[in-house]
N, C-alpha and C positions, 0 to 999 in steps of 0.2 A: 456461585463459588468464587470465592477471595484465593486464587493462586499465589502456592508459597512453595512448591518444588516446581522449575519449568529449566529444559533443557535446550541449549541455543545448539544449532547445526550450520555453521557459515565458516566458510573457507577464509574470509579477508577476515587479516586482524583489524583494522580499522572500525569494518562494521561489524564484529566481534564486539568489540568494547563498547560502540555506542549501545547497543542493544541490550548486555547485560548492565550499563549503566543507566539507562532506561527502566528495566525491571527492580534494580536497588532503589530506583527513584522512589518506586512504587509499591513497593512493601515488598517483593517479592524475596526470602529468606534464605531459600536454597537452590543456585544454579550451578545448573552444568554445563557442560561444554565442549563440544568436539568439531573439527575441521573435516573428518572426513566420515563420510555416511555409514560406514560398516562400524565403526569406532561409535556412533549415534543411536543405530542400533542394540549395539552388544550393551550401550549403559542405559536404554530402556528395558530389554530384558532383566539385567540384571537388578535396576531398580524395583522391580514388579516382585521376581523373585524372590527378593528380601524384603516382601510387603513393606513395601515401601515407595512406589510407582509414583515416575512426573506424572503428572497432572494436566501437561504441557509441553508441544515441540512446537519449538516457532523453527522455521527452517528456509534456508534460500533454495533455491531449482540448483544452480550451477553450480560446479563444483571442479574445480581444478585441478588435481595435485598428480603434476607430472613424474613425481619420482616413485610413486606408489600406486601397485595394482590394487584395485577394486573391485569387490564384487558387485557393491550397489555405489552407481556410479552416477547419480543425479540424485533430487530432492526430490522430483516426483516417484520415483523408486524406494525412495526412503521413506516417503508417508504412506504409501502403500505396504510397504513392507511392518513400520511401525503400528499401523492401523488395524493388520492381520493380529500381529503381537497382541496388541491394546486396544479392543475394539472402543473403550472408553476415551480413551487418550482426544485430548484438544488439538486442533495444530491449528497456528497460523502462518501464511506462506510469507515470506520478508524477502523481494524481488526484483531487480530491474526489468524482468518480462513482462510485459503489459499486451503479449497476443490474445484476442480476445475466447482463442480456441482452448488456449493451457487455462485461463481462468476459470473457464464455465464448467473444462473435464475435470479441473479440483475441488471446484466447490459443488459439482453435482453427482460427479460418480467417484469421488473420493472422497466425499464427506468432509471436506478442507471447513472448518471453522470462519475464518478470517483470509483476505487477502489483503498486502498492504504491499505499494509499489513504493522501493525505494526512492530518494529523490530529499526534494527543500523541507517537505515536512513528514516526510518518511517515519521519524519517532516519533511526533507529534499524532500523526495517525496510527500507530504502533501503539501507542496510552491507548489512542479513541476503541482501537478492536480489542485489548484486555478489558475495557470496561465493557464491552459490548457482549464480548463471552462468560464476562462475570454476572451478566444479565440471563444467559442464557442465550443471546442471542445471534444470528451471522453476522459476520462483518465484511465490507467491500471498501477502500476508501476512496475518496473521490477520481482519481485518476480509474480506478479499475473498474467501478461503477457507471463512470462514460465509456469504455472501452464496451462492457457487456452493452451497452443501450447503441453499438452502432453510431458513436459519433465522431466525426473525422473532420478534416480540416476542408474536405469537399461539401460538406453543409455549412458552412460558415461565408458571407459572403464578405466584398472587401470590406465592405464599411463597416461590418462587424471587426475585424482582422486590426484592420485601422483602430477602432474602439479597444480594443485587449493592448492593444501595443502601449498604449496612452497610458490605459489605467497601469499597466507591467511599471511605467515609466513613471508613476509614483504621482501624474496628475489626476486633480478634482476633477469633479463631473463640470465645474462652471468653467476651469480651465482646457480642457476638453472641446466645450460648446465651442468660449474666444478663439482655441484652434483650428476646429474646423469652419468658420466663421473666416476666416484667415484666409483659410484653403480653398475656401468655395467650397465643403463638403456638404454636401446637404444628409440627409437634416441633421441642420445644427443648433436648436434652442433647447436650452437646459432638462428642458421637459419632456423632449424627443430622447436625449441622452442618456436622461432617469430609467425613462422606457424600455427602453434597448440594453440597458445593465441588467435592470432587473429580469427580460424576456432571459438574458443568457445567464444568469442565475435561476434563475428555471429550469432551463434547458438542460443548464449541467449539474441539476439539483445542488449548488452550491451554496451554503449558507452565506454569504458576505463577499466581497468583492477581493477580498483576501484572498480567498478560498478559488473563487472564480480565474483568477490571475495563475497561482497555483496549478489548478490543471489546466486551463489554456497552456503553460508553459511546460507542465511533464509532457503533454499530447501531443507537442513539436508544433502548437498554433502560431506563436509568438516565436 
């Protein structure tokens, strides 16, 4: 399915705009838009109603708005509530919550589509779960997909720690070596350091060192 109505639910204007400027990127033709979850609601029913139903709620958990009472007063509330509406309806969750408990109760007992943790590549992985849904398929992005596998900064030992900081720092794998070479850090030959990237490309199923850096640094490694 190629999404062409999808309904944005986030309270910050900021990340309001990136996100529907993300989905114009991407063909998407007809968005919505509400700040607050009862207001999110009422324009999925009402959408459906007039056969005419999004397709799509990407929605944040938090939800702020101190001058105004709520009935449905967070994001998990609201896709539950939308879900009952629209047993069909997608949703992708667009979050700073990275607890590994909200994850797993969204995407296993609330049928959550996608989860994607705000941050450096937040839209950039926001494309990756529209493409992933348009497959048919779930989506987790790297951040929230180490968070479910249990990994923390307590399996990580220093010389790995050491290793993320370097690459964060925008050095080569042979500049790296020369540094720890420097330091006395053992092991320090290029081919030890190849090793040790790619094991934590592994680890944190990261495609690329890019990507590895990335979540080392939403998971507070770095």
């Amino acid at each position: 399915m190629n999404f062409t109505k999808v309904l944005v639910a986030e309270d910050t204007d900021s990340n309001n705009f990136g996100v529907v400027t993300k989905l114009k990127d991407v063909g998407v033709t007809t968005i919505g838009q509400s700040q607050y979850c009862d207001d999110a609601l009422l324009k999925l029913k009402k959408a459906k109603f007039d056969k005419q139903p999004y397709q799509l709620l990407i929605s944040d958990l938090s939800f702020v708005n101190p001058h105004r009472k709520s009935v449905i007063k967070n994001g998990a509330a609201l896709i539950k509530a939308a879900k009952k509406a629209q047993p069909t309806l997608k949703v992708i969750v667009f979050s700073v919550i990275d607890k590994r408990t909200t994850i797993q109760d969204l995407l296993e007992k609330q049928g959550v589509n996608g989860y994607v943790c705000k941050g450096l590549n937040g839209l950039k992985e926001l494309e990756n779960a529209l493409n992933a849904l348009t497959n048919d398929e779930q989506f987790t992005c790297p951040v929230a997909t180490a968070v479910l596998s249990h990994r923390n900064v307590l399996e990580l030992s220093d010389y790995e720690q050491q290793l993320l900081r370097l690459l964060a720092n925008g050095y080569k794998q042979s500049e790296i070596s020369a540094h720890f070479k420097a330091c006395g850090t053992n092991p320090s030959s290029i081919r030890s350091i190849e090793a040790n990237v790619s094991k934590l490309r592994d680890t944190f199923d990261a495609r690329n060192s890019h990507q590895l850096v990335h979540m080392a640094t939403s998971l507070g490694l770095i």
